[in-house]
VOPAGU-2260 file (C-alpha; in pm, 1 decimal, decimal comma):
REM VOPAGU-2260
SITE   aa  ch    i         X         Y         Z
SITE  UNK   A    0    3466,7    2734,2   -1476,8
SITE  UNK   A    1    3545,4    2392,2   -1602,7
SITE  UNK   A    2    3658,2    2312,1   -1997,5
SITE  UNK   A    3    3572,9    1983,0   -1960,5
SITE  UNK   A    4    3139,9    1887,7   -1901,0
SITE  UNK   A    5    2999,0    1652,1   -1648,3
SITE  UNK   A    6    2802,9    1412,0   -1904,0
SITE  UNK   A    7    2499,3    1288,4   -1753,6
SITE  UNK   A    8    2280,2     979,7   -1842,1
SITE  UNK   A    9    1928,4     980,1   -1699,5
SITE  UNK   A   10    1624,2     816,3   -1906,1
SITE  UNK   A   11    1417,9     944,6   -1656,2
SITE  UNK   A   12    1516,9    1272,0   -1634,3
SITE  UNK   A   13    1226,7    1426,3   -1776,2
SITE  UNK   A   14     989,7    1294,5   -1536,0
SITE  UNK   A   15    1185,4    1406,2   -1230,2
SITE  UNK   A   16    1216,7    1689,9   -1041,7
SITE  UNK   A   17    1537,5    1574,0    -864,7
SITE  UNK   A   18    1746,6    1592,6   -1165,8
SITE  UNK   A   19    1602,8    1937,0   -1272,6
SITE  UNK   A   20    1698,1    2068,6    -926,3
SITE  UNK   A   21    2050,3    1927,4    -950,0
SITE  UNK   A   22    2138,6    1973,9   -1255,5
SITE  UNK   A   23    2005,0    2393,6   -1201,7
SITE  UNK   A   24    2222,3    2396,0    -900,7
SITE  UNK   A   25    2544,2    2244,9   -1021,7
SITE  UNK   A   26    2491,3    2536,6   -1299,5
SITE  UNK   A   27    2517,8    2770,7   -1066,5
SITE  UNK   A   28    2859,7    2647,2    -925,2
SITE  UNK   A   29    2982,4    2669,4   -1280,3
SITE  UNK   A   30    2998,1    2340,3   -1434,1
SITE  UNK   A   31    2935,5    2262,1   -1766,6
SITE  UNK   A   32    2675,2    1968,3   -1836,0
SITE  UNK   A   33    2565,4    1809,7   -2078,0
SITE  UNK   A   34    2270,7    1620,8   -2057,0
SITE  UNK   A   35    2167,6    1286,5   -2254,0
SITE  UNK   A   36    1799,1    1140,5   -2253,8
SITE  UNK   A   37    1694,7     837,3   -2424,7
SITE  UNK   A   38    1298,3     897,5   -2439,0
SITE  UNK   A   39    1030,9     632,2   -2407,9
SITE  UNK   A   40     768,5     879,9   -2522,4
SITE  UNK   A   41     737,9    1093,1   -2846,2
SITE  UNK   A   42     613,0    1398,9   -2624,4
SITE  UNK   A   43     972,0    1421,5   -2442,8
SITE  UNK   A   44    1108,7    1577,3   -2762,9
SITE  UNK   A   45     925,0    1870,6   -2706,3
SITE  UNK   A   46    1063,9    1905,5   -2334,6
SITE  UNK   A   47    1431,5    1963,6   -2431,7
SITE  UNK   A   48    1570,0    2211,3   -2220,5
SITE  UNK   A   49    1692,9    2560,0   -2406,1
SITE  UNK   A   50    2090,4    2550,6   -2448,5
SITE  UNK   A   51    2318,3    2785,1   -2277,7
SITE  UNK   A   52    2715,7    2870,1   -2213,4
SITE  UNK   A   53    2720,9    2602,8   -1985,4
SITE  UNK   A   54    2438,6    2356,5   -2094,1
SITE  UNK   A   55    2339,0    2105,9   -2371,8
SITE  UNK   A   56    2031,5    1888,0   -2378,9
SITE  UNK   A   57    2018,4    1627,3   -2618,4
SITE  UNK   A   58    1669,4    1388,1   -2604,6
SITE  UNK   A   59    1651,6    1119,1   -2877,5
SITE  UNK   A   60    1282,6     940,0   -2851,3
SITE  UNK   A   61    1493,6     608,3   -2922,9
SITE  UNK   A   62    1316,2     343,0   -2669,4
SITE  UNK   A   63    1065,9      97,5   -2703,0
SITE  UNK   A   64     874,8    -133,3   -2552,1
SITE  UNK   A   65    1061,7    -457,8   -2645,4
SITE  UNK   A   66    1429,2    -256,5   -2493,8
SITE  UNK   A   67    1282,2    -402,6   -2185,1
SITE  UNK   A   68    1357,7    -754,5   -2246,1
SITE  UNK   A   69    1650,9    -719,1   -2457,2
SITE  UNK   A   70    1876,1    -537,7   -2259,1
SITE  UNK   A   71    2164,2    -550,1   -2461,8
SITE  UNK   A   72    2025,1    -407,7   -2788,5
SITE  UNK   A   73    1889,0     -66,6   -2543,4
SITE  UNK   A   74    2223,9     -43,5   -2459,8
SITE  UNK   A   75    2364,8     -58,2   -2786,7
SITE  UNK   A   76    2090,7     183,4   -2906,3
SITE  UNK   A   77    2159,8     441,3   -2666,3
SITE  UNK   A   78    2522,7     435,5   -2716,2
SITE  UNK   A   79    2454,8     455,3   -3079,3
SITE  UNK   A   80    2240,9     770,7   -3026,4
SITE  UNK   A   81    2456,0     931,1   -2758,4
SITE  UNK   A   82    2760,3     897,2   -3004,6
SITE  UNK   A   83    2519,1    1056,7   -3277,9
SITE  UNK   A   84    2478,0    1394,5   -2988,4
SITE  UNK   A   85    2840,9    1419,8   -2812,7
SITE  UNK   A   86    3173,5    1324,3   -2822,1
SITE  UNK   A   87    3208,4    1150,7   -2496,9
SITE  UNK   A   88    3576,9    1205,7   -2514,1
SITE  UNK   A   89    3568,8    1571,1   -2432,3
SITE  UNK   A   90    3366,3    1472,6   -2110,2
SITE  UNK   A   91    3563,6    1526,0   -1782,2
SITE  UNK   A   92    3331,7    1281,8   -1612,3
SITE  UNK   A   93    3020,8    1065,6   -1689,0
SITE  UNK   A   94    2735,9    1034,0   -1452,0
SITE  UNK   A   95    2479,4     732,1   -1490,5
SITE  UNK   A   96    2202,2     806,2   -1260,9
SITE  UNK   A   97    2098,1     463,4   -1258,8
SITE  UNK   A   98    2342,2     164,8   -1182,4
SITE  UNK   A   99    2199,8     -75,0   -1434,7
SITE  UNK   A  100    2088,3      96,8   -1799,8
SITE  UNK   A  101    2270,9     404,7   -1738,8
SITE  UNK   A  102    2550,3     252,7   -1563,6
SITE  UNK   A  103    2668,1       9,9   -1788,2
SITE  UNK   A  104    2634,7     255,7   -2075,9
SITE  UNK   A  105    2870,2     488,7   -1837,3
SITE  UNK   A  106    3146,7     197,5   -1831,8
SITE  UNK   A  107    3105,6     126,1   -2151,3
SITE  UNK   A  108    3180,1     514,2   -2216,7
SITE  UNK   A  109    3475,8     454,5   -1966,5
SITE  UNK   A  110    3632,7     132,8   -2144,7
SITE  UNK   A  111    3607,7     328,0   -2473,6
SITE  UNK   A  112    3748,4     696,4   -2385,3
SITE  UNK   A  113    3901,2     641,0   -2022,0
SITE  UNK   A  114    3696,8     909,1   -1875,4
SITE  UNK   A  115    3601,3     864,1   -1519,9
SITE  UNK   A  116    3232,7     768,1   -1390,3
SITE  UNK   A  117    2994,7     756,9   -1107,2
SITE  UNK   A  118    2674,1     588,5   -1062,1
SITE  UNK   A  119    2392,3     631,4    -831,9
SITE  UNK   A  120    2205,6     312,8    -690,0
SITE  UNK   A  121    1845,7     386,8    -742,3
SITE  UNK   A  122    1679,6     112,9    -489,8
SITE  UNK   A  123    1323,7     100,2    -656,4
SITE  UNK   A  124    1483,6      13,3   -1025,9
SITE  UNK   A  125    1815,1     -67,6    -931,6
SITE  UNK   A  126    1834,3    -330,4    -662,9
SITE  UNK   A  127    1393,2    -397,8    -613,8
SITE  UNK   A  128    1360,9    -418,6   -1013,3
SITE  UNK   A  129    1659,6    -539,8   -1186,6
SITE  UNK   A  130    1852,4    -781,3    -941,0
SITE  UNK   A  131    1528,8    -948,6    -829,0
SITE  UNK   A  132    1409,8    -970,5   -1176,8
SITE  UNK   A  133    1675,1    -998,1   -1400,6
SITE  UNK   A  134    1976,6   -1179,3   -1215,9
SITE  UNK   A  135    2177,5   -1230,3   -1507,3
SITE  UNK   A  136    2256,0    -861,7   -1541,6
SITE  UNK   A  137    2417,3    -922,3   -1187,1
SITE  UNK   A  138    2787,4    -976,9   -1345,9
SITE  UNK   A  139    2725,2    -688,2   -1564,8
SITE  UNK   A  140    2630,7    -455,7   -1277,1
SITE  UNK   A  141    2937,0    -572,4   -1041,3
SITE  UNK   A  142    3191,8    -452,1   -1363,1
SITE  UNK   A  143    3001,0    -146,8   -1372,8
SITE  UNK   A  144    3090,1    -101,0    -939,8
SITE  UNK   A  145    3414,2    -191,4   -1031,3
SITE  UNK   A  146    3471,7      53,2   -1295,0
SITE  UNK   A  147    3314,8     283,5   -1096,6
SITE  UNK   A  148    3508,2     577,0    -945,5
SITE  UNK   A  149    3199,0     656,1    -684,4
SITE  UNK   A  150    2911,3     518,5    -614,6
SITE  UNK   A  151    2608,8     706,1    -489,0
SITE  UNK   A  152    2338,3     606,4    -243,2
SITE  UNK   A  153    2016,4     800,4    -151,0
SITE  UNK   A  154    2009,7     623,0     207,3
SITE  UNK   A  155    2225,5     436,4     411,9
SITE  UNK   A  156    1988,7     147,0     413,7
SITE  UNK   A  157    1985,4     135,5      20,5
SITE  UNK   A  158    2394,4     115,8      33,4
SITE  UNK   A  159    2318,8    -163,4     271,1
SITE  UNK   A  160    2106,9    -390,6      97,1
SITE  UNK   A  161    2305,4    -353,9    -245,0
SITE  UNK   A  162    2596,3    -444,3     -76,4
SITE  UNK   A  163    2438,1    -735,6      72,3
SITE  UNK   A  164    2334,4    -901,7    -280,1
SITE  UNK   A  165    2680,1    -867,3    -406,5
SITE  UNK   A  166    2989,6   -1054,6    -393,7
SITE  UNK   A  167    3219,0   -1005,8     -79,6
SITE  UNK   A  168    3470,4    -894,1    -266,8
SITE  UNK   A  169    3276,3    -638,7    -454,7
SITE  UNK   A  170    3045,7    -540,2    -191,1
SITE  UNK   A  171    3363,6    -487,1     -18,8
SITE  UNK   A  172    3504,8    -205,7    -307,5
SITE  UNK   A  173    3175,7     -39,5    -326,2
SITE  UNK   A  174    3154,8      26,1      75,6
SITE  UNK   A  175    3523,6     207,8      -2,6
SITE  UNK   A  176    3414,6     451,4    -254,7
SITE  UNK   A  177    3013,5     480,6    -178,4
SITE  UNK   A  178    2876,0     798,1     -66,9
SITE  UNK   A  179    2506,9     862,8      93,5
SITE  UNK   A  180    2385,7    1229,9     -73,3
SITE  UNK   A  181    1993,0    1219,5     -31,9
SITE  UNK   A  182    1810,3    1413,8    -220,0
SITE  UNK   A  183    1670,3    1747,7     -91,8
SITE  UNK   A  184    1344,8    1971,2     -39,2
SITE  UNK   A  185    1263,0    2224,5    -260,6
SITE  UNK   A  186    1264,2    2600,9     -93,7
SITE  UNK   A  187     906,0    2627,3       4,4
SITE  UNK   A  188     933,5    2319,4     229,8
SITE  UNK   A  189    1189,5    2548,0     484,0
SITE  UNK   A  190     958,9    2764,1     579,9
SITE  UNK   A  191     810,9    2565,4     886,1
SITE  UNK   A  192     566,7    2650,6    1158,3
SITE  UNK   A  193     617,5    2844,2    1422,9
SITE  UNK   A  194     374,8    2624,7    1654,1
SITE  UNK   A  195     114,5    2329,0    1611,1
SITE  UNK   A  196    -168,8    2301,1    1734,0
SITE  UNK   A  197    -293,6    1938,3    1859,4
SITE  UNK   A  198    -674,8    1855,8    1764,3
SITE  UNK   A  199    -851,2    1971,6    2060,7
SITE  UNK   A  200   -1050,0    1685,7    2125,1
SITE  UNK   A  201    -731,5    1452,9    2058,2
SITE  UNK   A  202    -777,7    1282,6    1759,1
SITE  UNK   A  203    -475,0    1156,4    1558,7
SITE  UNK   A  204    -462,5    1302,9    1267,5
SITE  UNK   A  205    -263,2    1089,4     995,5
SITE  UNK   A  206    -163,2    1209,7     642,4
SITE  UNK   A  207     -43,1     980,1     350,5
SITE  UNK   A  208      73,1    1119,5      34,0
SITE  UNK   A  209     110,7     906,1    -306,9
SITE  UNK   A  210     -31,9     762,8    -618,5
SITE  UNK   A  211    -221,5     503,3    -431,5
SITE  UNK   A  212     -53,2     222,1    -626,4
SITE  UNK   A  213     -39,9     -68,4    -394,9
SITE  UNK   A  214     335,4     -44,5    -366,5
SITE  UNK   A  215     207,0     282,6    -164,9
SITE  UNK   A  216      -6,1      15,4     118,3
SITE  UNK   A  217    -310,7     212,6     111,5
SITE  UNK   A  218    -434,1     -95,7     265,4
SITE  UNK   A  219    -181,1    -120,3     565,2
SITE  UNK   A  220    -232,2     237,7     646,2
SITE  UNK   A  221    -649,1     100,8     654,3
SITE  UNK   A  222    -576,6    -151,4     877,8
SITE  UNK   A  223    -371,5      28,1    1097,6
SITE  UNK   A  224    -631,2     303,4    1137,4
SITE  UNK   A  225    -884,0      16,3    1230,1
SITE  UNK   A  226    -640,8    -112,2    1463,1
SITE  UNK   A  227    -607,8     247,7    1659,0
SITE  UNK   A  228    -984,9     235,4    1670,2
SITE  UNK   A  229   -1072,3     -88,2    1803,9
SITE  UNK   A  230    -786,4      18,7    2091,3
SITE  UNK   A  231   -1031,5     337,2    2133,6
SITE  UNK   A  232    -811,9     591,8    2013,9
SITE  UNK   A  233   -1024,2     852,8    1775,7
SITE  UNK   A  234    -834,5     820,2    1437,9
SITE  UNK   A  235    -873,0    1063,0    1096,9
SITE  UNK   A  236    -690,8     999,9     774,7
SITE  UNK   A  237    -646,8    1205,7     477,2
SITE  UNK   A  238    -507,9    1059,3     177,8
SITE  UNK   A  239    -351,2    1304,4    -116,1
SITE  UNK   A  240    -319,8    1213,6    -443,3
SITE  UNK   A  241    -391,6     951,9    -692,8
SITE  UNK   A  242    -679,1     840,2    -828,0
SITE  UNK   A  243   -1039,6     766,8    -599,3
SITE  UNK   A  244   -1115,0     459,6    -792,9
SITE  UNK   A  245    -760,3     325,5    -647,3
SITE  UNK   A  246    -894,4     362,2    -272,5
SITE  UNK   A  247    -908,5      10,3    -132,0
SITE  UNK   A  248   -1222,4    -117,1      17,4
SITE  UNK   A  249   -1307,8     -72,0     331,6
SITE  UNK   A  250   -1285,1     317,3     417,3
SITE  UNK   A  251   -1455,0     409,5     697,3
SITE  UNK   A  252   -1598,3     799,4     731,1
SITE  UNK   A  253   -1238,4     866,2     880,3
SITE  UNK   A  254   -1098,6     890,7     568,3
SITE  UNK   A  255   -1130,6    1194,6     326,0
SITE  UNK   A  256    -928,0    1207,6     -26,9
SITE  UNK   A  257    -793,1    1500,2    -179,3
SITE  UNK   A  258    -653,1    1519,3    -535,1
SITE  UNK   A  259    -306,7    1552,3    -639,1
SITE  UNK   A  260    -138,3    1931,4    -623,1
SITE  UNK   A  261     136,8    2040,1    -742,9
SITE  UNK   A  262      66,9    2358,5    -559,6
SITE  UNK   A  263     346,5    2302,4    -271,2
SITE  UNK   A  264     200,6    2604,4     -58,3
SITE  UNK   A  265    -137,2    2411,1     -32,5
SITE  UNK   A  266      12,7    2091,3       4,8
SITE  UNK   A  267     232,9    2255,9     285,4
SITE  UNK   A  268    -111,2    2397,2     450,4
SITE  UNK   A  269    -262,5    2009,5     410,4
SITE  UNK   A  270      67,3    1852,8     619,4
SITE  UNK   A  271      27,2    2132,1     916,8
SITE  UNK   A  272    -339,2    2015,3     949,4
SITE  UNK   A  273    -203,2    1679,4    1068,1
SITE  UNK   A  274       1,2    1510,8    1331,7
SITE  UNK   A  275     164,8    1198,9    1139,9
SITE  UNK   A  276     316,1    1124,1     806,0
SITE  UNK   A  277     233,5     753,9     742,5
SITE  UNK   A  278     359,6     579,0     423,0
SITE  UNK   A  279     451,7     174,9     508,5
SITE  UNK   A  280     527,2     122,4     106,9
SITE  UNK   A  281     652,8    -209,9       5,9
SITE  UNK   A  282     949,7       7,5    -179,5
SITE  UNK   A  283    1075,8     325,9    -186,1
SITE  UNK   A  284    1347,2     484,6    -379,5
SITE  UNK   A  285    1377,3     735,0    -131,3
SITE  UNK   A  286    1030,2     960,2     -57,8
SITE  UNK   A  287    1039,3    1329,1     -61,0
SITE  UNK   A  288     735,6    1314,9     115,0
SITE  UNK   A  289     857,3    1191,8     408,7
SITE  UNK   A  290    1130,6    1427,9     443,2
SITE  UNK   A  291     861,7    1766,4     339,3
SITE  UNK   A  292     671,5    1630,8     634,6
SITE  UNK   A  293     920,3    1615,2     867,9
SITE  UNK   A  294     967,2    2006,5     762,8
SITE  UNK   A  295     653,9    2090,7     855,1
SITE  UNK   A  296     730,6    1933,0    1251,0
SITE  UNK   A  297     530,9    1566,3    1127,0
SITE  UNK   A  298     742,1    1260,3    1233,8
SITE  UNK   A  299     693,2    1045,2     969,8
SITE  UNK   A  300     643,3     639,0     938,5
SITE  UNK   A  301     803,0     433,1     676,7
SITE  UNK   A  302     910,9      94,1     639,4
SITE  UNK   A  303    1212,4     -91,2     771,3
SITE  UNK   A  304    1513,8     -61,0     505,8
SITE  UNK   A  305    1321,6     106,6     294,6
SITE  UNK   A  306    1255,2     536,2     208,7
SITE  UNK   A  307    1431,8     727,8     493,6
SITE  UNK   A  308    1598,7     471,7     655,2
SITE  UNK   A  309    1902,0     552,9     831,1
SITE  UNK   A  310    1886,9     882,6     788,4
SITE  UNK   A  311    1688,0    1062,3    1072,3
SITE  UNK   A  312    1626,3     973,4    1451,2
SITE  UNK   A  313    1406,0     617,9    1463,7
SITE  UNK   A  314    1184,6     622,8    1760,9
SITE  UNK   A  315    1200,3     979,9    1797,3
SITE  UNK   A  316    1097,0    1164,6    1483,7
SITE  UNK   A  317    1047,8     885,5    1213,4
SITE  UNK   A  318     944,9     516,7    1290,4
SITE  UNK   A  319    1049,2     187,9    1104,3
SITE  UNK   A  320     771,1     -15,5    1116,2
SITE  UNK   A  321     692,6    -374,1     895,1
SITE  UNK   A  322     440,6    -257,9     636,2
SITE  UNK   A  323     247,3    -617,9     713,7
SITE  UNK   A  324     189,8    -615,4    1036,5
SITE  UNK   A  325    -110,5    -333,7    1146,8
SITE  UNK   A  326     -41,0    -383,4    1535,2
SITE  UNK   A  327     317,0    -278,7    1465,3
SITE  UNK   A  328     200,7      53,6    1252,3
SITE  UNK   A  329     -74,0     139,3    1574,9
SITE  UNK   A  330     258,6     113,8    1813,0
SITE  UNK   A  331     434,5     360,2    1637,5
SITE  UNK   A  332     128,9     582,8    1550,7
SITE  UNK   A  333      74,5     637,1    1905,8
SITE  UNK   A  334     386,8     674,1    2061,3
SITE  UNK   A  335     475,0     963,1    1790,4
SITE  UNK   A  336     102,5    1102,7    1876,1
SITE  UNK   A  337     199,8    1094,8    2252,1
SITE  UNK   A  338     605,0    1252,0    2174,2
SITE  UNK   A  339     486,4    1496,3    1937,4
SITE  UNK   A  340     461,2    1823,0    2140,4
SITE  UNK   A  341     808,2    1736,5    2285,2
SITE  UNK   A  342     989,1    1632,5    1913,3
SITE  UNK   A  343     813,0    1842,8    1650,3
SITE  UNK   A  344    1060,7    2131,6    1691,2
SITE  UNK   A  345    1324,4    1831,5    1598,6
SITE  UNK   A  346    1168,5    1672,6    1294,7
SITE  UNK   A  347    1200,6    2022,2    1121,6
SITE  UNK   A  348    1562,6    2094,3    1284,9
SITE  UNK   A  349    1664,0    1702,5    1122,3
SITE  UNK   A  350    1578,8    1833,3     779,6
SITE  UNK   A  351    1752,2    2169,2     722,8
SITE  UNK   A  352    2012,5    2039,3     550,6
SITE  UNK   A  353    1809,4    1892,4     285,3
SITE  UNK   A  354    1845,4    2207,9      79,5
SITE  UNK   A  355    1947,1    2227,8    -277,3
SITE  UNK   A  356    2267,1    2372,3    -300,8
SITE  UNK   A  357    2394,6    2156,9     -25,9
SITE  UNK   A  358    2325,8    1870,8    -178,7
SITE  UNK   A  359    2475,5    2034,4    -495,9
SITE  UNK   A  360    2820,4    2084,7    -323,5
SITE  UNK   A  361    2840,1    1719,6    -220,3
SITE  UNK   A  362    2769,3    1610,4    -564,7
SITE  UNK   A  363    3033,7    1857,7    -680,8
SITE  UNK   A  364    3295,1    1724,5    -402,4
SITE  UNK   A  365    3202,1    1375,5    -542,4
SITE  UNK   A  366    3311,9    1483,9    -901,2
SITE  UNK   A  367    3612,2    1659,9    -805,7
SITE  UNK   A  368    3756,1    1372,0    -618,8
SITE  UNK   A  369    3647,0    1102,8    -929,3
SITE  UNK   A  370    3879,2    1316,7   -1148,7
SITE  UNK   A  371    3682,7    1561,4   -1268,2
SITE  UNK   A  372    3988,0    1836,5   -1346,3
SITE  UNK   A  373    3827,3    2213,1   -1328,6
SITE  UNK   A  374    4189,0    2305,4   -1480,7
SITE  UNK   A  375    4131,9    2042,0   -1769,7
């Protein structure tokens, strides 16, 4: 076991399942963590995670509302109350699980103590949030990339577009030391089916699964459905999940709603009563959903860049499509429709190595090899 803890620096860790099922995983290869959460919310106190040989949770309900326009005084807060909780000169390595908040407090850790860091590029906040809306962090991130021993991407196409808004000579550093580890599936997700069975009377049977914020494109996935129609084709949709008042106009009676679950065995039963996974969002960190469809032998549609991209078979179990333009969604509805019964058995074989303590052993490699010293 290593002396020396991974430190790791998630605000949002409390509201994720992804870090709870990393952070459980690395524990059982051994590591020591510790675990720092600056809270927005009062209730998060009462969420702190029981401490153990190998693990230490410290929360500290230290943000507010105005830490989102001065940027500089949350970062100085959060230092302040992470140096209150740890000594971040024991740490063998820092992880900031965002590039921006979490990153820069990582270097700053790293210009203080000289203990190595990673980062991983979160697209929604990261490179969607903070470099569109707040470009004069831009200098701040590129020290952080610099600093950076790794840097971690969710997708390929995320790694892309960062690099794209950089410098050349940055961009350039990050491509030599980046690393694509998607996240992964919980357990109940591998169990697939053994067969599907196609509606008998051929209708296409589309899923969505979200909040139904319009980042999600409840509307695109409306139009698209209208567009199969008026081309003949007999179209139902199912939407799970967020609220019915957030429905857009327009439904026909193709469309039935189901609340959000957090029961994964009936959610599993919902995606084998359908054909296609359709989500066009605008933006997409990365979209479980697409991936715990695919499990369950769904090829799944997503938009170009964005969610999955770059990471499974285009054209043949998941489809790219521009989340504007309807005719382009009806394309790719119906050709996955029609390749289905020859490329479900591939849309599950494409995700079995979206398991847990794979994903944990990358991670792991990716600390080892930043200088995190098991011997230390």
């Amino acid at each position: 076991m290593n002396v020396r803890p991974v430190l790791h620096l998630s605000n949002d860790f409390l509201h994720q399942d992804v870090y709870t099922q990393l952070i459980r995983h690395l524990d059982a290869r051994g590591l020591r963590q510790w675990i720092y959460v600056a809270a927005r919310e009062r209730g998060d106190l009462d969420r702190r995670w029981p401490e153990t040989e190998r693990l230490r949770f410290e929360v500290d309900w230290i943000l507010r509302r105005h830490h989102k326009i001065f940027y500089s005084l949350k970062i100085r807060t959060m230092r302040q109350s992470l140096l209150r909780h740890f000594d971040p000169a024991k740490a063998g390595l820092v992880h900031g699980h965002f590039l921006f908040t979490d990153g820069t407090l990582a270097r700053q850790l790293h210009e203080q103590t000289g203990v190595p860091f990673v980062i991983t590029v979160r697209p929604n906040t990261d490179i969607n949030a903070f470099m569109r809306l707040r470009p004069d962090l831009l200098p701040s991130a590129c020290a952080t990339l610099r600093a950076a021993s790794a840097v971690i991407f969710l997708t390929p196409g995320a790694r892309d577009r960062l690099v794209a808004r950089l410098p050349a000579e940055v961009g350039a550093g990050v491509l030599g030391k980046s690393h694509v580890i998607p996240s992964a599936i919980s357990p109940e997700w591998h169990d697939a089916p053994a067969t599907i069975e196609p509606d008998p009377q051929g209708t296409i049977r589309l899923v969505s699964v979200s909040d139904l914020s319009p980042n999600k494109n409840a509307r695109g996935i409306f139009a698209t459905v209208e567009r199969l129609i008026a081309r003949g084709r007999s179209v139902r949709l199912t939407l799970v999940g967020g609220s019915a008042d957030r429905i857009p106009p327009g439904a026909g009676p193709w469309l039935t709603h189901r609340p959000h679950t957090r029961d994964r065995l009936l959610l599993r039963g919902i995606m084998r009563e359908h054909d296609i996974f359709i989500m066009p969002s605008f933006s997409e960190t990365f979209g479980l959903a697409y991936v715990e469809a695919l499990s369950q032998g769904l090829p799944a549609i997503h938009s170009r860049g964005e969610a999955i991209s770059g990471l499974f078979t285009d054209g043949v179990v998941t489809a790219a499509v521009d989340p504007r333009n309807s005719d382009e969604m009806a394309d790719a509805v119906e050709r996955l429709h029609v390749s289905r019964p020859q490329n479900w058995r591939r849309c599950i074989e494409e995700t079995q190595s979206y398991r847990w303590p794979s994903v944990a052993e990358r991670v792991h490699a990716v600390y080892c090899a930043s200088g995190l010293d098991a011997s230390a």
